[in-house]
N, CA, C and O of each residue as an XYZ file, in Angstrom:
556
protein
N     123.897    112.326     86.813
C     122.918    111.258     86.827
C     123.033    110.472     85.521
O     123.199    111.081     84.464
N     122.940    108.959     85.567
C     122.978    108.269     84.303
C     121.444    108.530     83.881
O     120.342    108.720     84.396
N     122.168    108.404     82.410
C     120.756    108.223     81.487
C     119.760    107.282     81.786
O     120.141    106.167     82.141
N     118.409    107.543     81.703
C     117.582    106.303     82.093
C     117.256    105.491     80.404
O     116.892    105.989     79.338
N     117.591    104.028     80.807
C     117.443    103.025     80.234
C     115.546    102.537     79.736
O     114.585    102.650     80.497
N     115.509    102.141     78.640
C     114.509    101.731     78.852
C     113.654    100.368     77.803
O     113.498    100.564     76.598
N     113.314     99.438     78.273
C     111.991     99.599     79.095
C     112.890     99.631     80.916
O     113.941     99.239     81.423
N     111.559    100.408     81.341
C     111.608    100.803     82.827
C     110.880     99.673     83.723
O     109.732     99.750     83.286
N     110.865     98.760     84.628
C     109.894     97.823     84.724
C     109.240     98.370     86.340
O     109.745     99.012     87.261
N     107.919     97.771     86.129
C     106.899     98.558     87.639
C     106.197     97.397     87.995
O     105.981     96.431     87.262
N     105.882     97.534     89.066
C     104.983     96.655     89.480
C     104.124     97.083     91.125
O     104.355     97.923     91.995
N     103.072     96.012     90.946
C     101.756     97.119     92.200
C     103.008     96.248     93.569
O     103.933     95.474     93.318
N     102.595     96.709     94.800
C     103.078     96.374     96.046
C     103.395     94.641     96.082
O     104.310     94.067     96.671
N     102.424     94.119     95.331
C     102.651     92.166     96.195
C     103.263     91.511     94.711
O     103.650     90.355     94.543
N     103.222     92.638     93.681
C     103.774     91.933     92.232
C     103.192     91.105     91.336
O     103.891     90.437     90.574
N     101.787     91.045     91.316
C     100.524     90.632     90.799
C     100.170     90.946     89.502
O      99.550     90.363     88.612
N     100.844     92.252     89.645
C     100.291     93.123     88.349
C     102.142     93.674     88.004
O     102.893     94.010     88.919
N     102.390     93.658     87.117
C     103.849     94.181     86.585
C     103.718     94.674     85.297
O     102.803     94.285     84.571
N     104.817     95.766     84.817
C     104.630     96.446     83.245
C     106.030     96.665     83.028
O     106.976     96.571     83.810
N     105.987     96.924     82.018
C     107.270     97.582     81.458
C     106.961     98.897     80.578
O     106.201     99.029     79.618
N     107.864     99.893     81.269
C     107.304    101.129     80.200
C     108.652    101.547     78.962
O     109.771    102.033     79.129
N     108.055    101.181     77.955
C     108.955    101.841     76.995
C     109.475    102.669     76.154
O     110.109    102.449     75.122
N     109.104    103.847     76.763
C     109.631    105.212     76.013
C     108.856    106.329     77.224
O     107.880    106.295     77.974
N     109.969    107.298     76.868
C     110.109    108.592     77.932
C     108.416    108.739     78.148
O     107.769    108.565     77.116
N     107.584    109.064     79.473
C     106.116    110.002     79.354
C     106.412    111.259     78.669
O     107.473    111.879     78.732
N     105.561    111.511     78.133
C     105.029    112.545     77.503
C     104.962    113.964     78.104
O     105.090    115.033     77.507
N     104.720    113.731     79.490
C     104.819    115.061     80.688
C     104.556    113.860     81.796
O     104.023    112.753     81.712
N     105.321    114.759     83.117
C     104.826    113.916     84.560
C     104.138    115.307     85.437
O     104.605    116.422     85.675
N     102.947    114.724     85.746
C     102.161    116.017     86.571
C     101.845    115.609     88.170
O     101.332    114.537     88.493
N     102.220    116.594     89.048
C     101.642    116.207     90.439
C     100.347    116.914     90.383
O     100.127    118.019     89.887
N      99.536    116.122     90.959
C      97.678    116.433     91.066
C      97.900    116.773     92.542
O      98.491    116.090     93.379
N      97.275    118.034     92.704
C      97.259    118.476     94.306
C      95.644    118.020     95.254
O      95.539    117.957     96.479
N      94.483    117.742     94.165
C      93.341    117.474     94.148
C      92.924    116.750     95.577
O      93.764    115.988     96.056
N      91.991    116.892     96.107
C      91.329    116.634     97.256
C      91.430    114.909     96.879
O      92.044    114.202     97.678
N      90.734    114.201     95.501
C      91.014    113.101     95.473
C      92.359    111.965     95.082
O      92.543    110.753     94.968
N      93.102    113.236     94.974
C      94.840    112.647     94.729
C      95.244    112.877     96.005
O      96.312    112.326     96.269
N      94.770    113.485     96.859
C      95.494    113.123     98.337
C      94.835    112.568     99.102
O      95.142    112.469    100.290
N      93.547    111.976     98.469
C      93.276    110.520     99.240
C      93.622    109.009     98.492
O      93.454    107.880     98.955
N      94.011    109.305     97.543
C      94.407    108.117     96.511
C      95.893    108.009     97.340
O      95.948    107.048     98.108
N      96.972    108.780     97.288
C      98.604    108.884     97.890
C      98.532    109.147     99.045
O      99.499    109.697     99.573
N      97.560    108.892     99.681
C      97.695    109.381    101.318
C      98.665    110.562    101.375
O      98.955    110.850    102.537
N      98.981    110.977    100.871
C      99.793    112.463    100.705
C      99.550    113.603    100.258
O      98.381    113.714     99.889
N     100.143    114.467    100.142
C     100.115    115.663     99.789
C      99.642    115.917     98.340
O      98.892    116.854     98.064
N     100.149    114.975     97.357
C      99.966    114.980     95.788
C     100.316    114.098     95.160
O     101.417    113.636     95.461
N      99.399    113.328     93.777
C      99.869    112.039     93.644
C     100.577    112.415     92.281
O     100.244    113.408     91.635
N     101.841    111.319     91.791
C     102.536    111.955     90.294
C     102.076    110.988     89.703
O     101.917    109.914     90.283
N     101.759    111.178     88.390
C     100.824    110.886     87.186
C     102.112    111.344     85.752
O     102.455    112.459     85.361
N     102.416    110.381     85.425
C     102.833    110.361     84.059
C     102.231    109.596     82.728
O     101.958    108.428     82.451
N     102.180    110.605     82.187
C     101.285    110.493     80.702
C     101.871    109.887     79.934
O     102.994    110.344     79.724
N     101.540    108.767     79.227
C     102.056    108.003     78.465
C     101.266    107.541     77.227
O     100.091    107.666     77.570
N     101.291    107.193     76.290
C     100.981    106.399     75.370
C     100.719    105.212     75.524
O     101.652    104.448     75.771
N      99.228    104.655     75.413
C      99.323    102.869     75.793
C     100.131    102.359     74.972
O     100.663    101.407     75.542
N     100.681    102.518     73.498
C     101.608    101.545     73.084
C     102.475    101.672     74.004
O     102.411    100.605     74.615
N     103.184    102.261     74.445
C     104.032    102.819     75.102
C     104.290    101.561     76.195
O     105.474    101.319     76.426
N     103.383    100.827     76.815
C     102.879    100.595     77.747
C     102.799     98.612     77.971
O     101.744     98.179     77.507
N     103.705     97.517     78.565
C     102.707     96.761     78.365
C     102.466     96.273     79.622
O     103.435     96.432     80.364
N     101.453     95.696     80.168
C     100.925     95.455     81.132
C     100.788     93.689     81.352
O     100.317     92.936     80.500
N     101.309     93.270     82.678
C     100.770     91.741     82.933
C     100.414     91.259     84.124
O     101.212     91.391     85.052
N      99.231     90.645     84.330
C      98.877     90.387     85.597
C      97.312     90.810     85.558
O      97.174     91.857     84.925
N      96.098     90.286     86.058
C      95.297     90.512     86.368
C      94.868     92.108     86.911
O      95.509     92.691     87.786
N      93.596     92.718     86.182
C      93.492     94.133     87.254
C      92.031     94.361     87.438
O      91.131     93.915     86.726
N      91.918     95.126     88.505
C      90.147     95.283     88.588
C      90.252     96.941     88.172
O      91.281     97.615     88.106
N      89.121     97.288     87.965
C      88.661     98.872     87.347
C      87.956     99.344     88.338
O      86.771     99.031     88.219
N      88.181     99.952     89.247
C      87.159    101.362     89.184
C      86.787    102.458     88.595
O      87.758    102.773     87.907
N      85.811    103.376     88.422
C      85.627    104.355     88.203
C      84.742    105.869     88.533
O      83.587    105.801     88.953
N      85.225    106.829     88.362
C      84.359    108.204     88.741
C      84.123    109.322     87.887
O      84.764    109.598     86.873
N      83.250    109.883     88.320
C      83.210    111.176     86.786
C      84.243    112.136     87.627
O      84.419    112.042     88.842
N      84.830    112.985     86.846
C      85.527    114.111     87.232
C      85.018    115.280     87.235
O      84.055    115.492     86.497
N      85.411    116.068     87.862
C      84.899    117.479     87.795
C      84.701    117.985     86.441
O      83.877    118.875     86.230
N      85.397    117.480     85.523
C      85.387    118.057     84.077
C      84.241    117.365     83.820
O      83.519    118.268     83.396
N      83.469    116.180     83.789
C      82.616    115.676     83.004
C      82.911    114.351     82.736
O      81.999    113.540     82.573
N      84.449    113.931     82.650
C      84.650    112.916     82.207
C      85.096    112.106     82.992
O      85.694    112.412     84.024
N      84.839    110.833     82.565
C      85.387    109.147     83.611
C      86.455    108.926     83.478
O      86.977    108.621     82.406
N      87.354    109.100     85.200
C      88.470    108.535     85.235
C      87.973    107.007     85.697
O      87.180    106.758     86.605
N      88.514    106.249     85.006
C      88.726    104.569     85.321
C      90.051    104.700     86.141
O      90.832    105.618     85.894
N      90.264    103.907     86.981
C      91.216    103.762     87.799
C      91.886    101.897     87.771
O      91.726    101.319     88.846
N      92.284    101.406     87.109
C      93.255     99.904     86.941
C      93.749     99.771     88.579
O      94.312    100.709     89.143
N      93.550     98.886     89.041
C      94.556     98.561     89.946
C      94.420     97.097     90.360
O      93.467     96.450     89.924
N      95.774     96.254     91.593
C      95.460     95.009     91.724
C      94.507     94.732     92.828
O      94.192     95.461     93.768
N      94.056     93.365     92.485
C      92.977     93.286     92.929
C      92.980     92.768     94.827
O      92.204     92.987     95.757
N      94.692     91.777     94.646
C      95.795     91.861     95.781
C      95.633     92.573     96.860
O      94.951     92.435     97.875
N      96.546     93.549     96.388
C      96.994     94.728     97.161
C      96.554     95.801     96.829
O      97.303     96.743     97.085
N      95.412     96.094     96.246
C      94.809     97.558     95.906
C      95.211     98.661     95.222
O      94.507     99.649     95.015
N      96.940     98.421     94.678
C      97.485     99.203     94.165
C      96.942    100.158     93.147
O      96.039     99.669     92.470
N      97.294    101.516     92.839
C      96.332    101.926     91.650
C      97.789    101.476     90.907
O      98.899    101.253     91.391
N      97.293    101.443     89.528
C      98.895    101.144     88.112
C      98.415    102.353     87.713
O      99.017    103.357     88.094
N      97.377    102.470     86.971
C      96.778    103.336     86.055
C      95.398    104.252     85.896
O      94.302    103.893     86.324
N      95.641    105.423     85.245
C      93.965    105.763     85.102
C      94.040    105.769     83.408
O      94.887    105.580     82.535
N      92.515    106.128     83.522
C      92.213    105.990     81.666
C      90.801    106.484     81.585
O      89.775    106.062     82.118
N      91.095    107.824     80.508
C      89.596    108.046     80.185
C      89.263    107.346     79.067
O      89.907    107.265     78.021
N      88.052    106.762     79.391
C      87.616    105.534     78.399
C      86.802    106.054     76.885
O      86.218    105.424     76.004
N      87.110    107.581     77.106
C      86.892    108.149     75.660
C      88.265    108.406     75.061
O      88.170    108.198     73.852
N      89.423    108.746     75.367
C      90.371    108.035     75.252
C      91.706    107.188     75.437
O      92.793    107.346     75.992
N      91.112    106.279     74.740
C      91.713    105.422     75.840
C      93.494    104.905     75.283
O      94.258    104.101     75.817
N      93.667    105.703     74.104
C      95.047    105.999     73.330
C      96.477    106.492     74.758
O      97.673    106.201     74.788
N      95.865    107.075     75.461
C      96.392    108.209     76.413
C      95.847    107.383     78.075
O      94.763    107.199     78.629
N      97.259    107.076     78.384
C      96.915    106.527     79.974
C      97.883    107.016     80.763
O      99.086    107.049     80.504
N      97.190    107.501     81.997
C      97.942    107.886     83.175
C      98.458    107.130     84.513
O      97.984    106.841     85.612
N      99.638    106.971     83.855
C     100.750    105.911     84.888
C     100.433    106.297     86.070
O     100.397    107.510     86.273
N     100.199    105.601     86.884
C     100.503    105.768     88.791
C     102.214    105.227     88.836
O     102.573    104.149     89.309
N     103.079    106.211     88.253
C     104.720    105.719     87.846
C     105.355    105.705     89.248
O     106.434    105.117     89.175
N     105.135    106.066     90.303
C     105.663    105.881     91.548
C     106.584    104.582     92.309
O     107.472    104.420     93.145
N     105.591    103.717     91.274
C     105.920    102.155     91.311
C     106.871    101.420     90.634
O     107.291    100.287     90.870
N     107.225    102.384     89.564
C     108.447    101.693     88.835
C     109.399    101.776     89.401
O     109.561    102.732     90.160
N     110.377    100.805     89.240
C     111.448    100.193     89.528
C     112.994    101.631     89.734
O     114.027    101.716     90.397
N     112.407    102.318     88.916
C     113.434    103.406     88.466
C     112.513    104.910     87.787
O     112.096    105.255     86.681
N     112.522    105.509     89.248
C     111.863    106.434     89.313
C     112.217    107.571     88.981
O     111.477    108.544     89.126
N     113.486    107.646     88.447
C     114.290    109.551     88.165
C     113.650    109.942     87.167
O     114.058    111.091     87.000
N     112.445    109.586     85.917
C     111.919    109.925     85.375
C     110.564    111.003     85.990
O     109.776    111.662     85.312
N     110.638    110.905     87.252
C     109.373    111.334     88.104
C     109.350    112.549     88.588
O     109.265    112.852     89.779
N     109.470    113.696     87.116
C     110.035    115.025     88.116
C     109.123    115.675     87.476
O     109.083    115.739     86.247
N     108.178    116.301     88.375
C     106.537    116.979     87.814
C     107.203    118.187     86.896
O     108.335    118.573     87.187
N     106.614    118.674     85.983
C     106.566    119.677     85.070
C     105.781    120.448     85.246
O     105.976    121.642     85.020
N     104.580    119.924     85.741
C     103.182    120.530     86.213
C     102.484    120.212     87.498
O     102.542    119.050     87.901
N     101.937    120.964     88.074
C     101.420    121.276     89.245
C     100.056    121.659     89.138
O      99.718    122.835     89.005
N      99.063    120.469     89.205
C      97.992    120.999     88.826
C      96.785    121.051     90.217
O      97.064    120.559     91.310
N      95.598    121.657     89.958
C      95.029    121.530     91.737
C      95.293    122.123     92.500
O      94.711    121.965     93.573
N      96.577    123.391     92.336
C      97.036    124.245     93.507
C      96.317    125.035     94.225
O      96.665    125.533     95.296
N      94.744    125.266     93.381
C      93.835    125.554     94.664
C      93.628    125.347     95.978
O      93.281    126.038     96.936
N      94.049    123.755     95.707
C      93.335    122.523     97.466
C      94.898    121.918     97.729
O      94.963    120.855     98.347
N      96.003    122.479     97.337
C      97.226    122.241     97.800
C      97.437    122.053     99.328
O      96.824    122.878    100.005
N      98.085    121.253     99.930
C      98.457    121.203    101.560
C      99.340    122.542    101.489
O     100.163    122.606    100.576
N      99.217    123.734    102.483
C      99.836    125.385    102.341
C     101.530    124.595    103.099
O     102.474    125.385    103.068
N     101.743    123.640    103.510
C     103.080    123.385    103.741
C     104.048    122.968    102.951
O     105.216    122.725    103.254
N     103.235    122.850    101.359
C     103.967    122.082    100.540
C     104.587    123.094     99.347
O     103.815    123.816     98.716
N     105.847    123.098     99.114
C     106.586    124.390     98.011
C     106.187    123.977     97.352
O     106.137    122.763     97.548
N     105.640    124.379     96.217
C     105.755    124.338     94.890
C     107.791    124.635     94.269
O     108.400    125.586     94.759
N     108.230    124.055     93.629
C     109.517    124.119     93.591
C     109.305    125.732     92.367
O     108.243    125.811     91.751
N     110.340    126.804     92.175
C     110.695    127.688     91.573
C     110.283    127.242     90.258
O     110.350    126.019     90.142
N     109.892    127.843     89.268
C     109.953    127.668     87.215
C     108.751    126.499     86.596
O     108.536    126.323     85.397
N     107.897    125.617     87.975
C     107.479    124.859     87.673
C     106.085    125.219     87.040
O     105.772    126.364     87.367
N     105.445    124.804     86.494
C     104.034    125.391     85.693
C     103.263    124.913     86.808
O     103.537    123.881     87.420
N     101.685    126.150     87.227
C     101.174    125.899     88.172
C      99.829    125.931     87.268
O      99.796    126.482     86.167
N      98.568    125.180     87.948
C      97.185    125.298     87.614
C      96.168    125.487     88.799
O      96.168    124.915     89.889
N      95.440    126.282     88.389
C      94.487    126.429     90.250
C      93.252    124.995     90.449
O      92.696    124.549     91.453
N      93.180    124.554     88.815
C      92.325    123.265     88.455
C      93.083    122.790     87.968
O      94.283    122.809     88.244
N      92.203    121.910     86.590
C      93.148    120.768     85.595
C      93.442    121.811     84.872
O      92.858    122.881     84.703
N      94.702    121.253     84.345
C      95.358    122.227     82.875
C      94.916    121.495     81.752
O      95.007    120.285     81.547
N      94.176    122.838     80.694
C      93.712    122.465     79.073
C      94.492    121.450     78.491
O      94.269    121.085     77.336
């Protein structure tokens, strides 16, 4: 596999909202969570952690938000278009944002490390061999 290049460029479904990410995430985690498999209509949504410098963003976005089981507010970025999510962000801090990276252009960066939520996992789905598992969020 070639090396990935970067900046990486993403953008939501109609191209409203576009970024460029510039430097490796930090970790990429699949969320198995009851509300990550209604966010991905799937099984588990991947979430890579990044640095907002890291990060730049263009295009209009609307916010939602919810408390989490932990206590704290995920904000959710997305376009206002096509509904896409880009991003979440806890707005305590807000240094640390979680890519919806699915969308970038060049996705081989997208290989979970962590497996978190395996409590409410779909039972058809492997967990792959060596991968770090959590039954909730990991500390």
């Amino acid at each position: 596999m070639d090396e990935v290049q970067y900046p990486i460029h993403g953008s939501c479904q109609c191209g409203n909202v576009t970024y460029e990410l510039l430097a490796p995430p930090q970790r990429v985690v699949a969320c198995h969570c009851k509300a990550c498999q209604k966010l991905s209509t799937s099984a588990f949504s991947i979430t890579a952690l990044v640095n907002a410098k890291d990060v730049v963003f263009h295009g209009e976005m609307k916010r939602w938000e919810r408390k989490a089981d932990s206590g704290n507010i995920n904000a959710a970025m997305f376009c206002p278009v096509c509904g896409n999510r880009i991003y979440h962000v806890n707005p305590a801090h807000p240094e640390q944002i979680k890519l919806k990276a699915a969308n970038l252009d060049d996705t081989r960066i997208l290989q979970p490390t962590i497996h978190a939520w395996v409590s409410e996992k779909q039972d058809w789905f492997q967990i792959p061999a060596g991968v770090k598992q959590f039954p909730r969020q990991p500390e």
